[in-house]
C-alpha positions in Angstrom: 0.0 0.0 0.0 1.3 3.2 -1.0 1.7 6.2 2.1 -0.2 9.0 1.6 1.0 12.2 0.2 2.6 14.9 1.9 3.4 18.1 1.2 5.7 18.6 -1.7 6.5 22.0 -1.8 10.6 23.0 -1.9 10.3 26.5 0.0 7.4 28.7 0.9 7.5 32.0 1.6 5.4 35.0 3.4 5.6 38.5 4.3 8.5 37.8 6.7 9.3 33.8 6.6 10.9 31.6 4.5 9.6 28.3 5.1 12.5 26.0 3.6 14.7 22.9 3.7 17.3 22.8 6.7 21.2 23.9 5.8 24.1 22.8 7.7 24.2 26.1 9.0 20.7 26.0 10.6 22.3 23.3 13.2 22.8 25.5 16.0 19.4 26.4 16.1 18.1 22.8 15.9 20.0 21.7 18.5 18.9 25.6 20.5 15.2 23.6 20.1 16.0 20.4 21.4 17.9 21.4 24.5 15.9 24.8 26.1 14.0 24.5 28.7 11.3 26.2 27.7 11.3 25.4 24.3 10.7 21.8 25.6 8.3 22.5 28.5 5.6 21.3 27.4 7.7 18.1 25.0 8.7 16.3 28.1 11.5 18.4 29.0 15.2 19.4 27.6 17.5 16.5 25.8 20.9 16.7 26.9 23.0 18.9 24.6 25.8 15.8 23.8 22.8 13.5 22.7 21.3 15.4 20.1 25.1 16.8 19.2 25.6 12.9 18.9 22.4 12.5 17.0 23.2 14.9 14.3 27.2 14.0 14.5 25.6 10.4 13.4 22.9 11.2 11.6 23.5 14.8 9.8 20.8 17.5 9.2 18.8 16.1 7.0 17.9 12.9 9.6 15.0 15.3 11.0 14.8 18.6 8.8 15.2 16.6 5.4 11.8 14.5 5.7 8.7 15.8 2.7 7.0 18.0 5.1 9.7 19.5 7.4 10.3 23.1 7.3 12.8 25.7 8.2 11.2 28.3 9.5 14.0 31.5 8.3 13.4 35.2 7.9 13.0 35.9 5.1 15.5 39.2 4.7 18.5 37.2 6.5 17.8 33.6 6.3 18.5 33.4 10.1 17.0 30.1 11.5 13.9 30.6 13.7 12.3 27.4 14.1 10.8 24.8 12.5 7.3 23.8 11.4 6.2 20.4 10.2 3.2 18.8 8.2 3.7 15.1 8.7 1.3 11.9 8.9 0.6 11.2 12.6 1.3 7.6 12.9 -1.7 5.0 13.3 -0.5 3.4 16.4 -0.5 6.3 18.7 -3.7 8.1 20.7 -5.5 11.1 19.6 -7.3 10.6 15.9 -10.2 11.5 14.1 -10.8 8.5 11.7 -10.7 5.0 12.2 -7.7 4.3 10.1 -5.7 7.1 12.0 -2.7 8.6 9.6 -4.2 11.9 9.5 -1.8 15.4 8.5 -0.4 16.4 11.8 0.8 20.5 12.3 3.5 20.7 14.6 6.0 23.7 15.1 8.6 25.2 17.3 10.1 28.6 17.5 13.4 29.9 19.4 12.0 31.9 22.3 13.3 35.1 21.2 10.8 34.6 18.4 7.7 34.0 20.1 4.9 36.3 20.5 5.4 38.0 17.2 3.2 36.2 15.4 5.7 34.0 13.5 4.1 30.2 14.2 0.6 31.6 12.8 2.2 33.4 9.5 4.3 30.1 8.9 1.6 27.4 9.9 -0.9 29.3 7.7 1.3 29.4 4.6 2.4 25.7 4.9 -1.5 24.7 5.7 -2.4 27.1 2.2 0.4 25.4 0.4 -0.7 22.2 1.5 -4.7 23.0 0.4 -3.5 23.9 -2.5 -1.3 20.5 -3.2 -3.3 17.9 -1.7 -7.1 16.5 -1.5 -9.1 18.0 1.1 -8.5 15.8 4.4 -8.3 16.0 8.5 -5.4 18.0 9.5 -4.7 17.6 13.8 -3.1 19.3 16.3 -1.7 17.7 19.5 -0.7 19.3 22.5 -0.3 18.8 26.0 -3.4 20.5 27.5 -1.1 22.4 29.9 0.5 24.5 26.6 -2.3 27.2 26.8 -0.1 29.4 23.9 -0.1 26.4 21.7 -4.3 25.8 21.9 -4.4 29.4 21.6 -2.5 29.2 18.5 -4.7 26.1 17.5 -7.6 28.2 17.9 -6.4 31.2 16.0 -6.1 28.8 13.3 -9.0 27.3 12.6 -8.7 24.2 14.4 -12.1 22.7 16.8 -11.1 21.0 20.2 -11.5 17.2 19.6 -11.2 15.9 23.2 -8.2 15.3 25.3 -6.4 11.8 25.8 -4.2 10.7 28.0 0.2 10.3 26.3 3.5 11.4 27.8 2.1 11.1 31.5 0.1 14.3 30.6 -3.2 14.9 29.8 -3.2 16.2 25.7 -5.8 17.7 23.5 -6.6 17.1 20.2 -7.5 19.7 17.4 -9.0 18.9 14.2 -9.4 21.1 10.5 -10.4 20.6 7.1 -7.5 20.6 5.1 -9.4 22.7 2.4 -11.1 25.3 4.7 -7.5 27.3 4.3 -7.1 27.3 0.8 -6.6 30.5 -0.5 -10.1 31.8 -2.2 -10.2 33.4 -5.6 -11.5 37.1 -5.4 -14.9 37.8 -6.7 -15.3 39.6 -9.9 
């Protein structure tokens, strides 16, 4: 059986992003996302800095960030790194799904702390969600999140996405989000 498709696009850009494919030069800030604290509050907690440095060492860039679906989420003036968002299939054998065959697109995104607040995670999700509406047949999209991550539901919310229910994963209660894949394709004007 063939997997379904994801999204395909190379780079995708807004206003102020560049949503793109990782560079060896973005590995500072990858590894910056996997060891904060807060970063990771809500993602059961910090790795340790010499196990993802081992991990990539092993593995190179394109282990994680190279995968159909996986941003870069850059400025779009200086390319610096800012986080990453990703559009991936939410595997069958885990909680929190809205069909019976599970495998549904799954949003997920992080951002450097010194780039939350400004909007950034809603401009990129919304262009890679538009991109994707544009690409793909009109399907469930989720978000998961531990219940505790009030800015992330918010976020959810702002988006589009309708609470679902809440499950238990991760020794914390987490709540599920659910879109039409469609409802944010980008409408033709009038004439």
């Amino acid at each position: 059986m063939n997997a379904p498709p994801t999204l395909s696009a190379t780079e995708i850009t807004t206003d102020r992003l560049r949503l793109r494919k990782a560079h060896d030069t973005d590995i500072d800030g990858l590894i910056e996302l996997q060891t904060d604290p807060q970063v990771r509050a809500h993602l059961g907690g910090p790795r340790p800095r010499s196990v993802v440095e081992q991990y990539f060492d092993a593995n190179g860039i394109s282990a994680i960030a190279g995968r159909p679906g996986t941003y870069v989420i850059a400025d779009k003036e200086s390319d610096r790194f800012i986080g990453t968002v990703v559009l991936d299939r939410r595997s069958a054998d885990l909680p929190g799904h809205v069909t019976e065959e599970g495998g549904e697109l799954e949003l997920s995104y992080l951002l450097r702390r010194g780039s939350w607040g400004a909007g950034l995670a809603f401009e990129a999700a919304t262009a890679m969600l538009r991109a994707a509406a544009g690409e793909l047949p009109d399907q469930p999209v989720l978000v998961v999140t531990q219940t505790a991550n009030e800015r992330s539901l918010k976020l959810a919310t702002r988006l589009g996405f309708q609470p679902m229910g809440t499950f238990e994963a991760h020794d914390a209660e987490q709540s599920l989000a659910a879109a039409d894949l469609h409802s944010f394709k980008v409408r033709s004007p009038v004439s």
